[in-house]
C-alpha positions, -999 to +999 in steps of 0.1 A: +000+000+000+013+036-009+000+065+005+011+100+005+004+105+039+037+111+059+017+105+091+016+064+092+020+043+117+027+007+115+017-023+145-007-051+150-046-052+158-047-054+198-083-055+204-115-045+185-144-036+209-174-035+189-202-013+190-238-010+171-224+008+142-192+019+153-158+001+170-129+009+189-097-003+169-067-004+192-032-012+173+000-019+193+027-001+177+056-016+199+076-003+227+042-001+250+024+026+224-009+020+214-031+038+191-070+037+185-096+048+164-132+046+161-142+035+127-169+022+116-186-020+117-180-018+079-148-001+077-133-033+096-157-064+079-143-046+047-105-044+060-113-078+072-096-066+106-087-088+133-068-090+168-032-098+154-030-089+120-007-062+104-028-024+105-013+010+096-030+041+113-029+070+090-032+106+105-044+137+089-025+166+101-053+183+102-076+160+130-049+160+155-051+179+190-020+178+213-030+193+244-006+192+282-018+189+311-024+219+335+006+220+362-019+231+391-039+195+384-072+219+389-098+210+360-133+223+356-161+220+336-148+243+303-112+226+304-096+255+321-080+253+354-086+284+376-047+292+382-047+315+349-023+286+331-025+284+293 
């Protein structure tokens, strides 16, 4: 498979948790990472996906959010701690 995605990363299916119409894919890409994605019930009957096979996740650029964790360990509801951090 060729792609021109940059963003690709390769493992092995870890676990599939199925839902009605969607399912959680989780890929082990070594060295205690995993990845996972929610894809649809068809998306993995037509990859034929299964614990332990090969599975490349592909990221677009533009669906990623990085995000760090507050240093004051204060949440609230909006995601904004209340010691003025960014």
């Amino acid at each position: 498979m060729k792609l021109s995605a940059r963003n690709q990363l390769k493992g092995k299916v870890l676990k599939i948790e199925e839902g009605l119409i969607t399912s959680k894919v989780m890929i082990d890409l070594g060295n205690d990472n995993i990845i996972s994605a929610i894809i649809s019930k068809d998306a993995i009957a037509d990859l034929e996906l299964e614990v332990g096979k090969d599975a490349v996740a592909v990221i677009k650029s533009t669906e990623v959010i990085i995000g760090i964790p507050c240093e004051c360990k204060k949440e609230e509801s909006d995601n904004k701690c209340g010691c003025g951090c960014k």
